[in-house]
FIZAZA-514246 format. One record per atom (N, C-alpha, C): residue number from 1; atom name; x, y, z negated. Coordinates in Angstrom, 2 decimals, always signed. Last residue first. Example, Ala and Ser with C-alpha at 12.3 -4.5 7.8 and 13.67 -1.06 7.14 Angstrom:
BEGIN
[2; "N"; [+12.85; -2.25; -7.08]]
[2; "CA"; [+13.67; -1.06; -7.14]]
[2; "C"; [+12.90; +0.03; -7.87]]
[1; "N"; [+13.19; -5.69; -7.80]]
[1; "CA"; [+12.30; -4.50; -7.80]]
[1; "C"; [+13.20; -3.30; -7.80]]
// end
This chain:
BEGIN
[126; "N"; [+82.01; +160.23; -51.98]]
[126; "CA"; [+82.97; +160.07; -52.79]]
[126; "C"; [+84.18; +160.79; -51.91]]
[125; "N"; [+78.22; +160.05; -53.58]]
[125; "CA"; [+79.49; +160.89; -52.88]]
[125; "C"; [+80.54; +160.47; -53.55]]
[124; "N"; [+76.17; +157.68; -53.35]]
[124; "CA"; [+77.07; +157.94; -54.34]]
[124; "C"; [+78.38; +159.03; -53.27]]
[123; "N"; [+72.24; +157.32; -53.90]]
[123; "CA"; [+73.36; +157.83; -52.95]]
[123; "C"; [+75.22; +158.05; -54.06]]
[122; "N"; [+70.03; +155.53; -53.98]]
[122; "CA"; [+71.20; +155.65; -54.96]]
[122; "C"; [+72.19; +156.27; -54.01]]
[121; "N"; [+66.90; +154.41; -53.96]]
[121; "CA"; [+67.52; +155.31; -53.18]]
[121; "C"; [+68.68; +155.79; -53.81]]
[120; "N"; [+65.24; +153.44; -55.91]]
[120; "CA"; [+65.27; +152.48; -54.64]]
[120; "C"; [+66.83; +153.32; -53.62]]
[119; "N"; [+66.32; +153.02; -59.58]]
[119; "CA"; [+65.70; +153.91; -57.87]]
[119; "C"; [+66.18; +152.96; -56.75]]
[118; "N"; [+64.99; +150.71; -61.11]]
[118; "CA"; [+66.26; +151.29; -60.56]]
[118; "C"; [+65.71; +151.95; -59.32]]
[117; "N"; [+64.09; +150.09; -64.89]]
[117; "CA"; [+63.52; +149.85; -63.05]]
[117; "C"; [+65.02; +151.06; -62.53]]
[116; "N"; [+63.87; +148.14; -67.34]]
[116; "CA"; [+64.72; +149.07; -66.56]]
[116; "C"; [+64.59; +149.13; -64.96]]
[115; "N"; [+62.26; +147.10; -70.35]]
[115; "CA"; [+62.30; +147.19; -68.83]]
[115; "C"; [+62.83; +148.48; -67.83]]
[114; "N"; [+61.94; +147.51; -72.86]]
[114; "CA"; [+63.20; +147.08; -72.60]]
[114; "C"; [+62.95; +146.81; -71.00]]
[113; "N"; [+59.36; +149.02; -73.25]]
[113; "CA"; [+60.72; +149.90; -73.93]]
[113; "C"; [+61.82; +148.60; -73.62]]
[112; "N"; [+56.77; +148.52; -72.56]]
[112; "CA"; [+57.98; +148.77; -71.70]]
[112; "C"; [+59.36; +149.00; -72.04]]
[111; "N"; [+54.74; +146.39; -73.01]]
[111; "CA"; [+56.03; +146.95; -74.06]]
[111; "C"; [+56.81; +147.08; -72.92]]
[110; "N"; [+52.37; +145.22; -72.70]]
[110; "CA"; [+52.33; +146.75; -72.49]]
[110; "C"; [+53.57; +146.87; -72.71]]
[109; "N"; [+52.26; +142.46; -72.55]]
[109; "CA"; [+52.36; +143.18; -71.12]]
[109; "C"; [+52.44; +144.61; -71.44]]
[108; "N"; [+55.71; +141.41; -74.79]]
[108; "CA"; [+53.96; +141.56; -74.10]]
[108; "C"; [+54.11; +142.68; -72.76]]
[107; "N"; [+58.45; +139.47; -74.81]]
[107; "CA"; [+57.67; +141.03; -74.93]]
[107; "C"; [+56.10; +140.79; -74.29]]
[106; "N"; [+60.43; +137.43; -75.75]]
[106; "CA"; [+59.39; +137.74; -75.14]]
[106; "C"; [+58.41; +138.54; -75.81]]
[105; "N"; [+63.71; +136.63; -75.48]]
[105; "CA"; [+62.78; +137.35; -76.35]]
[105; "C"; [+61.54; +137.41; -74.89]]
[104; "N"; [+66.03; +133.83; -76.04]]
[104; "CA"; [+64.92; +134.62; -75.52]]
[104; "C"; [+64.25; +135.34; -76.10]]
[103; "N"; [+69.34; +132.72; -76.33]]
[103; "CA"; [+68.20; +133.01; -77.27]]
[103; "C"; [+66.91; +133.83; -75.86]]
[102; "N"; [+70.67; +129.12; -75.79]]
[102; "CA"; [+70.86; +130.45; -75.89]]
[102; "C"; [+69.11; +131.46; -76.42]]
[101; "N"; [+72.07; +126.68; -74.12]]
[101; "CA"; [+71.99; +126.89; -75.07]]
[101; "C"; [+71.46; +128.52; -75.34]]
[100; "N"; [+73.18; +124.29; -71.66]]
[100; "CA"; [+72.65; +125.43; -71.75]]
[100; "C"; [+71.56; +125.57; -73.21]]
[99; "N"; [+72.35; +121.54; -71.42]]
[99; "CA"; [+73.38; +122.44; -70.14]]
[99; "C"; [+73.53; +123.67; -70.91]]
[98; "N"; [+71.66; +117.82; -71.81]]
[98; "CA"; [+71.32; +119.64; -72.45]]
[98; "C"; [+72.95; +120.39; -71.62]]
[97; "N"; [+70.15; +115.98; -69.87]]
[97; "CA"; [+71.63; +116.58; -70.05]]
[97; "C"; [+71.47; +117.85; -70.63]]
[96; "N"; [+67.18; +113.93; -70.62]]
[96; "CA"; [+68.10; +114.20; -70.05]]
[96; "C"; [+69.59; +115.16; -70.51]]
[95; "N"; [+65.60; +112.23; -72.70]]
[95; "CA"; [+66.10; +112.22; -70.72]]
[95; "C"; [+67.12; +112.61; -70.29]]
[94; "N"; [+64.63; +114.20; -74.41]]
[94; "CA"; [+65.80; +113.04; -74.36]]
[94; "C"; [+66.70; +112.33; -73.23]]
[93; "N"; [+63.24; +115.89; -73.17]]
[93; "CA"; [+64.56; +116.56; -73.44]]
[93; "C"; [+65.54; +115.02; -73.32]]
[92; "N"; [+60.37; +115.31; -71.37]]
[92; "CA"; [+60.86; +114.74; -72.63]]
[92; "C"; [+62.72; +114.70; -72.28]]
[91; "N"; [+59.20; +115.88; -69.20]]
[91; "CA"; [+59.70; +117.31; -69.78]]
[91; "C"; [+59.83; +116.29; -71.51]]
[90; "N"; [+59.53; +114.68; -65.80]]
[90; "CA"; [+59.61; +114.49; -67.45]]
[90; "C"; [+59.76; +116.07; -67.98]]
[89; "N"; [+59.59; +115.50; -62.91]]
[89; "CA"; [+58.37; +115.68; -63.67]]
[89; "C"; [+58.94; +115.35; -65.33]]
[88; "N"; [+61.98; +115.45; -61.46]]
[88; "CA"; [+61.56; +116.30; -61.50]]
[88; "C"; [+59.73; +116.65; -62.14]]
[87; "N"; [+64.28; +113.51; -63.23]]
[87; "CA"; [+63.41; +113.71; -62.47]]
[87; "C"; [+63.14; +114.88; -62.29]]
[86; "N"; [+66.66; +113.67; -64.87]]
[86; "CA"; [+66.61; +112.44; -63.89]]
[86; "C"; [+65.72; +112.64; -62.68]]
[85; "N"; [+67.23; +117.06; -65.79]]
[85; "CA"; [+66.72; +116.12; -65.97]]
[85; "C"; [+66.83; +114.96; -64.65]]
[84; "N"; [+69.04; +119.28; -67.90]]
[84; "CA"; [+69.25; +118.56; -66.51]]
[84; "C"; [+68.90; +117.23; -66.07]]
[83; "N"; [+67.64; +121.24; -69.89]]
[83; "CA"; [+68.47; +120.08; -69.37]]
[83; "C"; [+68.40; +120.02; -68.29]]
[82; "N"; [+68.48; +124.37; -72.23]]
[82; "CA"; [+68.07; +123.72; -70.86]]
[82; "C"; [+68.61; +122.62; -70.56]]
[81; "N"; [+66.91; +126.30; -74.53]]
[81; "CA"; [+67.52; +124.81; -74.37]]
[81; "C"; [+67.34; +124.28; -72.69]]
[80; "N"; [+65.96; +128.83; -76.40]]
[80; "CA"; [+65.98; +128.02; -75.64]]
[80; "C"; [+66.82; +127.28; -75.09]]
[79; "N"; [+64.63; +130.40; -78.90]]
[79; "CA"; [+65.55; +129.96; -78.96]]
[79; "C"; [+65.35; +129.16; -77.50]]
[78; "N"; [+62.98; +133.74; -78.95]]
[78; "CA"; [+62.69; +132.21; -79.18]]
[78; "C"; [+64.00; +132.15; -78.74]]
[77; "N"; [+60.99; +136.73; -80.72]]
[77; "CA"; [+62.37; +135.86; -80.42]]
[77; "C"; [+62.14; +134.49; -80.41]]
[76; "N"; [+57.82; +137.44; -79.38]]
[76; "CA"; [+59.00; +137.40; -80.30]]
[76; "C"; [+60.03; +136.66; -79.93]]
[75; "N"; [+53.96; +136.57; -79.14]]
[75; "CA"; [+55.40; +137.58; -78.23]]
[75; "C"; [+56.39; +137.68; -79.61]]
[74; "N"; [+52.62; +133.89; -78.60]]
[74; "CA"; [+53.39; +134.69; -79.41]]
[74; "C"; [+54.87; +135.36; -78.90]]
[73; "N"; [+51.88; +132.37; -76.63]]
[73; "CA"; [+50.87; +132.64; -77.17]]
[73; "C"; [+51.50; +134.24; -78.57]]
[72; "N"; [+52.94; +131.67; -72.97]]
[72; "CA"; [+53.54; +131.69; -74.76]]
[72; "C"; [+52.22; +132.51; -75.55]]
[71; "N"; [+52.19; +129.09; -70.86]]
[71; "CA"; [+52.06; +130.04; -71.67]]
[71; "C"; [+52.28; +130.15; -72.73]]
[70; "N"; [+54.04; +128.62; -67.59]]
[70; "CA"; [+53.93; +128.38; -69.15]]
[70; "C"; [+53.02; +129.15; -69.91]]
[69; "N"; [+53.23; +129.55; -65.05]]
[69; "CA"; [+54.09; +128.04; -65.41]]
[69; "C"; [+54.29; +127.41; -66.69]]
[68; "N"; [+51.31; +131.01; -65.91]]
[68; "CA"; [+50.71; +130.49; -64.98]]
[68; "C"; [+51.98; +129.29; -65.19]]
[67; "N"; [+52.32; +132.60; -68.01]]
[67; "CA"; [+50.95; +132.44; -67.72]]
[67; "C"; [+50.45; +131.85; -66.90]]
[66; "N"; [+55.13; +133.87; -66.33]]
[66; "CA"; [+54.30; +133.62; -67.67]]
[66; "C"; [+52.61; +133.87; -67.49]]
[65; "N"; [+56.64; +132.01; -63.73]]
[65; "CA"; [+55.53; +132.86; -64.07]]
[65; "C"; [+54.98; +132.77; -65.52]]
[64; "N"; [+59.82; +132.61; -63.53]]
[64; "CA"; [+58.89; +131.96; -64.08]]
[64; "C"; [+57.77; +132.88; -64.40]]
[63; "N"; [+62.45; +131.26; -61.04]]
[63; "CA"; [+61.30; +132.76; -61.27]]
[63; "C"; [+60.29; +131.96; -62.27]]
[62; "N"; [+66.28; +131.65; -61.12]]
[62; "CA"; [+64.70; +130.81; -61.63]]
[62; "C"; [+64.00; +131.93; -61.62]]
[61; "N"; [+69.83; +130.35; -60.45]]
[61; "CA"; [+68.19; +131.57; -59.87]]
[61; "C"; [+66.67; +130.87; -60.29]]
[60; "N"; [+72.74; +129.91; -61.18]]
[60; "CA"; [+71.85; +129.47; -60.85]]
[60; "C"; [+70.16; +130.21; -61.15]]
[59; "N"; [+76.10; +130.86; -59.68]]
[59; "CA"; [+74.98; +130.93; -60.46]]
[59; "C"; [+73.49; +129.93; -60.17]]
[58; "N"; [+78.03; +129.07; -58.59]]
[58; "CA"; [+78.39; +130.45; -59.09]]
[58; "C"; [+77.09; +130.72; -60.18]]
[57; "N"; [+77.15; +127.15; -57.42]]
[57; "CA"; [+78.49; +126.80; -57.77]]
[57; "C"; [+78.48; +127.64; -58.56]]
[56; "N"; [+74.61; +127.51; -55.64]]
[56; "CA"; [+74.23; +126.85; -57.26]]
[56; "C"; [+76.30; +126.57; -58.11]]
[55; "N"; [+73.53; +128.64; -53.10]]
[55; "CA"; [+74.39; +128.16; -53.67]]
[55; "C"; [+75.27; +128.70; -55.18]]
[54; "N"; [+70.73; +129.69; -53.88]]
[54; "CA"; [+71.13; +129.21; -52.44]]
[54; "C"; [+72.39; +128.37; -52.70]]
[53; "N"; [+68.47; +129.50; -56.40]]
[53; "CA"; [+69.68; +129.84; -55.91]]
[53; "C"; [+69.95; +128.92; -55.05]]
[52; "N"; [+66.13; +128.06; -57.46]]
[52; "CA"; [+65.71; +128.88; -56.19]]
[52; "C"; [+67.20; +129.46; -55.66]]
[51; "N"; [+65.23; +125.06; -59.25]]
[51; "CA"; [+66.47; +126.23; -58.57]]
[51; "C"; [+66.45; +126.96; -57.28]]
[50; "N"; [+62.26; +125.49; -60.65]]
[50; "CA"; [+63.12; +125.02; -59.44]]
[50; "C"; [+64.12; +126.00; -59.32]]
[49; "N"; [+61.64; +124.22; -64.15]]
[49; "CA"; [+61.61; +125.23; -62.98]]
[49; "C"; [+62.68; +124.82; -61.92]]
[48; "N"; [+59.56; +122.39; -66.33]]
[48; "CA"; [+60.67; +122.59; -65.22]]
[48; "C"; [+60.31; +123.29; -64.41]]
[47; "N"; [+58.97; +123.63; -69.57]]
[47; "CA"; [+58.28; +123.70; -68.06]]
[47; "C"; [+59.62; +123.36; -67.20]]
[46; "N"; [+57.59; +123.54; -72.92]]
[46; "CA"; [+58.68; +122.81; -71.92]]
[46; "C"; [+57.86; +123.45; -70.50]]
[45; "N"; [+57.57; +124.98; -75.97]]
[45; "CA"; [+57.14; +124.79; -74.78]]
[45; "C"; [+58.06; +124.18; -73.97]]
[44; "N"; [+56.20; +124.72; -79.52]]
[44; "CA"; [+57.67; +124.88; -78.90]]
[44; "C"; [+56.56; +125.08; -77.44]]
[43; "N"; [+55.05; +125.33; -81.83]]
[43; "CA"; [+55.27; +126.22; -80.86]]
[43; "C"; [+56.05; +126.48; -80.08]]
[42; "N"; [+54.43; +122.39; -82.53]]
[42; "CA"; [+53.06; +123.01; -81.97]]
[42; "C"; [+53.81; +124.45; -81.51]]
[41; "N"; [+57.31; +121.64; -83.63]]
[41; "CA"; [+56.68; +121.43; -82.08]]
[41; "C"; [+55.76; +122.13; -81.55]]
[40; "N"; [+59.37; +123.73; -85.70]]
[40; "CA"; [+57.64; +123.49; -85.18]]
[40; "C"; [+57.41; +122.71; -83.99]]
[39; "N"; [+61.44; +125.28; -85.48]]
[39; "CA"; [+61.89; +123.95; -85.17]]
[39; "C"; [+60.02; +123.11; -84.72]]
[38; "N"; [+60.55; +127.17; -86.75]]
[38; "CA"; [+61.38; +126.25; -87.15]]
[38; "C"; [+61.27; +124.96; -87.10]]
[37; "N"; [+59.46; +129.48; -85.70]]
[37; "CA"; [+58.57; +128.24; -86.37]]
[37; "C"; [+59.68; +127.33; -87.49]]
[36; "N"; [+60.48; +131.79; -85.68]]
[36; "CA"; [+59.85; +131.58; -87.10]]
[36; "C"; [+59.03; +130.07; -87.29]]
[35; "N"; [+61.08; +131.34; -82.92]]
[35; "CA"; [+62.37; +131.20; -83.76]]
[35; "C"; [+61.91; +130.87; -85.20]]
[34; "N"; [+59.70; +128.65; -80.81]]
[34; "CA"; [+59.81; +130.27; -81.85]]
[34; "C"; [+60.47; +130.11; -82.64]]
[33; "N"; [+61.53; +127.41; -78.53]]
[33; "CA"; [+61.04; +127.33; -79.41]]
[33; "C"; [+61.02; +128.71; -80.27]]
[32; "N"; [+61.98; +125.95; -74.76]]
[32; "CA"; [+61.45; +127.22; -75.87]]
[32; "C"; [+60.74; +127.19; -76.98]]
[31; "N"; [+63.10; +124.24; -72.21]]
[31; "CA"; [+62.71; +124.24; -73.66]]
[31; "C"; [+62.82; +125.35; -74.80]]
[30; "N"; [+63.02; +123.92; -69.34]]
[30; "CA"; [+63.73; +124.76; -70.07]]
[30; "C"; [+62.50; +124.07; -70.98]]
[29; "N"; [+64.62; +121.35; -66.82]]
[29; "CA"; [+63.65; +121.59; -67.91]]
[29; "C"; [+64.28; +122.72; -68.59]]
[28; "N"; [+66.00; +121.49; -63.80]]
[28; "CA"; [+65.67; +121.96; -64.87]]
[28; "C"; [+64.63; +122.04; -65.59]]
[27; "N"; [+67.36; +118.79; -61.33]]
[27; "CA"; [+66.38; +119.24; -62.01]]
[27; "C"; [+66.10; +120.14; -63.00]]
[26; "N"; [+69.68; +118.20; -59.38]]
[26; "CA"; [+69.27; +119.42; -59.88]]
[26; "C"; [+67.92; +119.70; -60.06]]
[25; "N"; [+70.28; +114.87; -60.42]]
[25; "CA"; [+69.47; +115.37; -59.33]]
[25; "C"; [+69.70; +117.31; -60.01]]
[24; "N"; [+73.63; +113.67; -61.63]]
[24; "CA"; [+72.25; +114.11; -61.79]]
[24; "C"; [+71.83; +114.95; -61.18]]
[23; "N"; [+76.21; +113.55; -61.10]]
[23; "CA"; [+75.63; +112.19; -61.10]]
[23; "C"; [+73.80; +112.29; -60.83]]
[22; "N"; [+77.47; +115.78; -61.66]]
[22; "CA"; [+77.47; +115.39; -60.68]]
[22; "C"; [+76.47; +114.49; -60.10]]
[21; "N"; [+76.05; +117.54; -64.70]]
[21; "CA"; [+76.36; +116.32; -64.20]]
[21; "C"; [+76.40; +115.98; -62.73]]
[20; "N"; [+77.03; +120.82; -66.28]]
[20; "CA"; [+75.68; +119.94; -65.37]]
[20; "C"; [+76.52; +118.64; -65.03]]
[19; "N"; [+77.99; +122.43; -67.21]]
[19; "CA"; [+78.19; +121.65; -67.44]]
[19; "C"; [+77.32; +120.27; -67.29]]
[18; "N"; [+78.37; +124.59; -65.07]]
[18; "CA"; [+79.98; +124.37; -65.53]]
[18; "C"; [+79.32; +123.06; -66.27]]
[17; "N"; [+75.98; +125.45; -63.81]]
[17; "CA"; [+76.96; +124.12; -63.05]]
[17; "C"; [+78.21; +123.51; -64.01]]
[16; "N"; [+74.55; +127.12; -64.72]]
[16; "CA"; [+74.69; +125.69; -65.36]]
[16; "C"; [+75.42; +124.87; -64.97]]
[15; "N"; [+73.94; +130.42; -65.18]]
[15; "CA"; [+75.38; +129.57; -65.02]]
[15; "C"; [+75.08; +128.07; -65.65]]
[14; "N"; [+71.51; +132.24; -64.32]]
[14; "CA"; [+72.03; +131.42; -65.59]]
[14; "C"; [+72.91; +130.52; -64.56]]
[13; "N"; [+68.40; +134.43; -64.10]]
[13; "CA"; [+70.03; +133.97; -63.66]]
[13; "C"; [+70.61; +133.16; -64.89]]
[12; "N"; [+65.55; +134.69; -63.95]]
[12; "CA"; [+66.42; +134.19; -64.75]]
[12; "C"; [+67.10; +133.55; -63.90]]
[11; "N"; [+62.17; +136.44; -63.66]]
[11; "CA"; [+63.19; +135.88; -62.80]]
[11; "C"; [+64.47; +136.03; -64.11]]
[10; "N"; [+59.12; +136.12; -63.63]]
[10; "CA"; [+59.88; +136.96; -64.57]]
[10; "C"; [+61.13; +136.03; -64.08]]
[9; "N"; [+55.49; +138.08; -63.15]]
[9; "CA"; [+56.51; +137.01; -62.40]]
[9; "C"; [+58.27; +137.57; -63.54]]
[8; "N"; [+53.03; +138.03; -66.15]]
[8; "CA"; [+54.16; +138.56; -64.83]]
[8; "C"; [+55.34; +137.46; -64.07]]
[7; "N"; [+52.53; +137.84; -68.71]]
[7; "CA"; [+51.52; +137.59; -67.29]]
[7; "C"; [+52.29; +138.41; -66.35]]
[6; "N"; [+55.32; +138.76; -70.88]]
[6; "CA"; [+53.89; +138.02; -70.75]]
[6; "C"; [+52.98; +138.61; -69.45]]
[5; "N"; [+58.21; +138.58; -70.10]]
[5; "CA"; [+57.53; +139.67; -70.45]]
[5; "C"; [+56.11; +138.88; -69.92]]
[4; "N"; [+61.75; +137.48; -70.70]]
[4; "CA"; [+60.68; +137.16; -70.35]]
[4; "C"; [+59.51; +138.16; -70.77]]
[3; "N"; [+65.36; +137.73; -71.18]]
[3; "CA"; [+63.76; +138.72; -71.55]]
[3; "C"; [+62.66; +138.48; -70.78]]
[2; "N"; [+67.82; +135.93; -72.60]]
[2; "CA"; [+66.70; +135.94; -71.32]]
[2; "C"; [+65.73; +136.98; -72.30]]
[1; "N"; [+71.18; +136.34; -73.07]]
[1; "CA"; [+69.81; +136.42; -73.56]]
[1; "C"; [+68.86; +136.55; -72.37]]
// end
């Protein structure tokens, strides 16, 4: 599950290599739909994001700005879809290689109750 949180920088790990295409550039489109639309276009969204992971065998590293790479207008559960596109501008799905399947929630800017910050300073005696 991804937790995206409205007008903030919001970073996403995700495993696509297992079914990504040799053949195809490492492009990502993500595709986000509200779950109550059903299926709705007017609330779906598309944005390609760049793979910011160094080496992409193990995982793969995205920062998305909400509000500035996308904007969601409705904080709640969405469904999202990632391909692996020809280019690095289409955001028409058909194009390309669906990789990746799975759910998102997006929280607003006050809702802290699922954000976990970690002391900077963790000592462990052993």
């Amino acid at each position: 599950m991804i937790l995206l949180q409205q007008s903030q920088l919001n970073k996403i790990a995700l495993t696509l290599s297992e079914l990504a295409s040799p053949s195809l550039p490492n492009n990502w489109l993500f595709v986000f739909y509200f779950e109550q639309s059903q299926g709705d276009e007017e609330y779906s969204k598309r944005v390609q994001l760049e793979d910011l992971a160094v080496i992409t065998a193990r995982y793969n590293y995205f920062e998305l700005i909400e509000g500035t790479d996308v904007t969601f207008e409705i904080v709640g559960d969405y469904e999202y879809y990632v391909y692996q596109m020809p280019d690095a501008i289409s955001t028409n799905e058909l194009e390309g290689l669906l990789v990746e399947v799975g759910k998102m929630k997006l929280i607003g800017t006050e809702d802290n109750s699922y954000v976990h910050n970690v002391a900077t300073n963790t000592y462990i005696n052993g």
